[in-house]
N, C-alpha and C positions, 0 to 999 in steps of 0.2 A: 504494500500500500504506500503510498505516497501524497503530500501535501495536496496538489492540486489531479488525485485522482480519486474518482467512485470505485475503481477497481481494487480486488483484493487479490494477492496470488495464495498460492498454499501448492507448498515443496512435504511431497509426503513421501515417509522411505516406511517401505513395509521388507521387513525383515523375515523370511523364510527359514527351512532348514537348507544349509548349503548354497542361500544365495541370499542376496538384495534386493529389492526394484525400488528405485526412487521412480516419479510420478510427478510433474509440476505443472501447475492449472495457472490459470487467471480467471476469475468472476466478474464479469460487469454486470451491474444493473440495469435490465431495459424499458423499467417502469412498472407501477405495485407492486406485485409479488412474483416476478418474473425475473430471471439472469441467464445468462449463457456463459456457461462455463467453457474458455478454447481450451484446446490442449495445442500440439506441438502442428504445425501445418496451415495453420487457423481453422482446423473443424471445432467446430463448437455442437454443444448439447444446451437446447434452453430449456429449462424447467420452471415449472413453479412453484415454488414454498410454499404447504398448506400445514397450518395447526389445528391435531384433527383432537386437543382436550389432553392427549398423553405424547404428541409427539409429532416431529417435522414428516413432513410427506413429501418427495419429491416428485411431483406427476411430469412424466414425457410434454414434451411440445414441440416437437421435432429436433433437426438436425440443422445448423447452417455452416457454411465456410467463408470467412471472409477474407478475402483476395482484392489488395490494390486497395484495400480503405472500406472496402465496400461487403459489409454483410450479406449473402444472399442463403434464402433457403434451400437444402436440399434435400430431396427424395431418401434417402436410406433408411429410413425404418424400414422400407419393403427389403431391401437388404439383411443389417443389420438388428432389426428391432425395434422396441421401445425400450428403454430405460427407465427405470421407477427405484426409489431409493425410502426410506422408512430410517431417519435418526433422533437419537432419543439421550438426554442427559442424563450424564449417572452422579459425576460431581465437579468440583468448579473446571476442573481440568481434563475431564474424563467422558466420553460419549459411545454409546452404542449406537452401531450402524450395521443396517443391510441393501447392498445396492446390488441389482441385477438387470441383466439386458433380455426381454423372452420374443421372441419371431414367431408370425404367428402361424407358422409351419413347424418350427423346429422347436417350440420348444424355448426354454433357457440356454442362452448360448454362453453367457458369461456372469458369472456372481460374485459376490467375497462378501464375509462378514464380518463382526467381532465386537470385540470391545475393546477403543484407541484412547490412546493418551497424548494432550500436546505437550509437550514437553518445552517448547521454545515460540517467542512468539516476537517477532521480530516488525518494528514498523518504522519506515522512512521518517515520519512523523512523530517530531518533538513534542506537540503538542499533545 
Protein backbone atom coordinates (compact mmCIF):
# COMPACT_ATOMS: atom_id res chain seq x y z
CA UNK A 1 0.00 0.00 0.00
CA UNK A 2 1.05 3.33 -0.57
CA UNK A 3 0.34 7.04 0.40
CA UNK A 4 -1.59 8.08 -2.79
CA UNK A 5 -2.80 4.47 -3.53
CA UNK A 6 -6.43 2.45 -2.92
CA UNK A 7 -4.59 -0.48 -3.77
CA UNK A 8 -3.30 -3.20 -1.32
CA UNK A 9 -0.62 -5.91 -2.28
CA UNK A 10 -0.37 -9.13 -0.04
CA UNK A 11 3.16 -11.35 -0.63
CA UNK A 12 1.89 -14.74 0.70
CA UNK A 13 4.41 -17.63 1.14
CA UNK A 14 2.75 -20.88 1.85
CA UNK A 15 5.01 -23.25 3.08
CA UNK A 16 4.63 -27.01 2.02
CA UNK A 17 6.42 -30.22 2.86
CA UNK A 18 9.69 -30.01 0.64
CA UNK A 19 8.85 -26.81 -0.99
CA UNK A 20 7.72 -23.16 -0.82
CA UNK A 21 5.28 -21.10 -3.13
CA UNK A 22 5.24 -17.42 -2.52
CA UNK A 23 2.03 -15.83 -4.34
CA UNK A 24 1.97 -11.92 -4.70
CA UNK A 25 -1.54 -10.05 -5.58
CA UNK A 26 -2.58 -6.40 -5.75
CA UNK A 27 -6.29 -5.57 -4.76
CA UNK A 28 -7.90 -2.58 -6.04
CA UNK A 29 -11.07 -1.38 -5.23
CA UNK A 30 -13.61 -1.00 -8.18
CA UNK A 31 -16.60 0.44 -6.07
CA UNK A 32 -18.83 -0.81 -2.99
CA UNK A 33 -18.14 -4.11 -2.31
CA UNK A 34 -16.22 -5.12 -5.36
CA UNK A 35 -12.15 -5.56 -6.16
CA UNK A 36 -10.02 -7.21 -8.51
CA UNK A 37 -7.52 -8.81 -7.37
CA UNK A 38 -4.31 -9.01 -10.45
CA UNK A 39 -1.93 -11.44 -10.05
CA UNK A 40 1.29 -11.74 -12.25
CA UNK A 41 0.32 -10.90 -16.35
CA UNK A 42 -2.53 -8.57 -15.36
CA UNK A 43 -5.33 -11.30 -15.07
CA UNK A 44 -7.28 -10.26 -12.51
CA UNK A 45 -10.37 -12.04 -10.42
CA UNK A 46 -13.02 -9.43 -9.35
CA UNK A 47 -15.11 -10.51 -6.56
CA UNK A 48 -17.28 -9.21 -4.17
CA UNK A 49 -17.08 -9.17 -0.25
CA UNK A 50 -20.30 -10.27 1.33
CA UNK A 51 -20.82 -10.56 5.31
CA UNK A 52 -23.12 -13.36 5.52
CA UNK A 53 -23.47 -12.61 10.03
CA UNK A 54 -20.39 -15.31 10.73
CA UNK A 55 -18.17 -14.41 7.99
CA UNK A 56 -16.56 -12.84 4.56
CA UNK A 57 -17.89 -14.48 1.33
CA UNK A 58 -16.08 -14.11 -1.68
CA UNK A 59 -18.68 -14.50 -4.67
CA UNK A 60 -17.19 -14.91 -8.59
CA UNK A 61 -17.79 -11.82 -10.94
CA UNK A 62 -15.73 -12.83 -13.55
CA UNK A 63 -12.28 -12.70 -14.82
CA UNK A 64 -10.57 -9.48 -16.50
CA UNK A 65 -6.98 -8.64 -17.97
CA UNK A 66 -5.73 -5.55 -18.06
CA UNK A 67 -3.23 -4.70 -20.82
CA UNK A 68 -1.83 -1.12 -21.81
CA UNK A 69 -3.89 0.76 -18.98
CA UNK A 70 -6.88 -0.79 -19.88
CA UNK A 71 -9.07 -3.36 -17.86
CA UNK A 72 -11.03 -5.60 -20.01
CA UNK A 73 -13.22 -8.43 -19.33
CA UNK A 74 -12.61 -11.84 -20.16
CA UNK A 75 -14.44 -15.17 -20.91
CA UNK A 76 -12.73 -17.81 -18.77
CA UNK A 77 -14.81 -19.00 -16.35
CA UNK A 78 -16.13 -21.20 -19.29
CA UNK A 79 -12.41 -22.26 -19.11
CA UNK A 80 -11.28 -22.12 -15.96
CA UNK A 81 -14.26 -21.78 -13.56
CA UNK A 82 -15.68 -19.62 -10.89
CA UNK A 83 -13.94 -18.92 -8.00
CA UNK A 84 -15.62 -18.59 -4.48
CA UNK A 85 -13.65 -18.13 -1.24
CA UNK A 86 -15.50 -18.30 2.57
CA UNK A 87 -12.81 -16.30 5.32
CA UNK A 88 -13.45 -16.05 8.76
CA UNK A 89 -11.54 -14.44 11.82
CA UNK A 90 -10.00 -16.40 14.57
CA UNK A 91 -7.88 -13.80 16.26
CA UNK A 92 -6.31 -10.29 15.96
CA UNK A 93 -3.62 -11.85 13.73
CA UNK A 94 -5.19 -15.16 12.76
CA UNK A 95 -7.80 -16.10 9.89
CA UNK A 96 -9.53 -19.06 8.50
CA UNK A 97 -9.99 -19.41 4.85
CA UNK A 98 -11.20 -21.65 2.08
CA UNK A 99 -10.88 -20.69 -1.44
CA UNK A 100 -11.70 -22.97 -4.46
CA UNK A 101 -12.14 -22.61 -8.29
CA UNK A 102 -15.40 -25.50 -9.49
CA UNK A 103 -16.10 -25.79 -13.69
CA UNK A 104 -19.15 -26.49 -14.27
CA UNK A 105 -18.16 -29.70 -16.12
CA UNK A 106 -15.29 -30.72 -14.18
CA UNK A 107 -15.91 -30.28 -11.00
CA UNK A 108 -13.22 -28.52 -8.58
CA UNK A 109 -10.26 -27.88 -10.34
CA UNK A 110 -8.28 -26.14 -7.71
CA UNK A 111 -8.68 -25.41 -3.66
CA UNK A 112 -6.60 -24.87 -0.54
CA UNK A 113 -7.49 -24.24 2.95
CA UNK A 114 -6.57 -23.75 6.54
CA UNK A 115 -5.84 -21.61 9.13
CA UNK A 116 -3.20 -18.50 8.40
CA UNK A 117 -1.37 -16.32 10.28
CA UNK A 118 0.05 -12.73 9.29
CA UNK A 119 2.84 -12.46 10.65
CA UNK A 120 4.24 -9.12 9.12
CA UNK A 121 2.41 -6.22 7.94
CA UNK A 122 4.32 -3.84 6.08
CA UNK A 123 2.80 -0.37 4.62
CA UNK A 124 4.55 2.47 2.57
CA UNK A 125 2.44 4.79 4.60
CA UNK A 126 3.63 6.61 7.68
CA UNK A 127 0.70 7.71 8.57
Amino acid sequence: SGRDSRAFHIDRTFRFPGRVERFRSRMEPTGGNELIEFMRFGLGWKTAYVWNGRQVELQHRGYVWRIWGVTLPVPLSVLLGKGEAEEEVVSVNTFRMHTHVRHFLFGTVFEYGGEFTVREILCNNPS
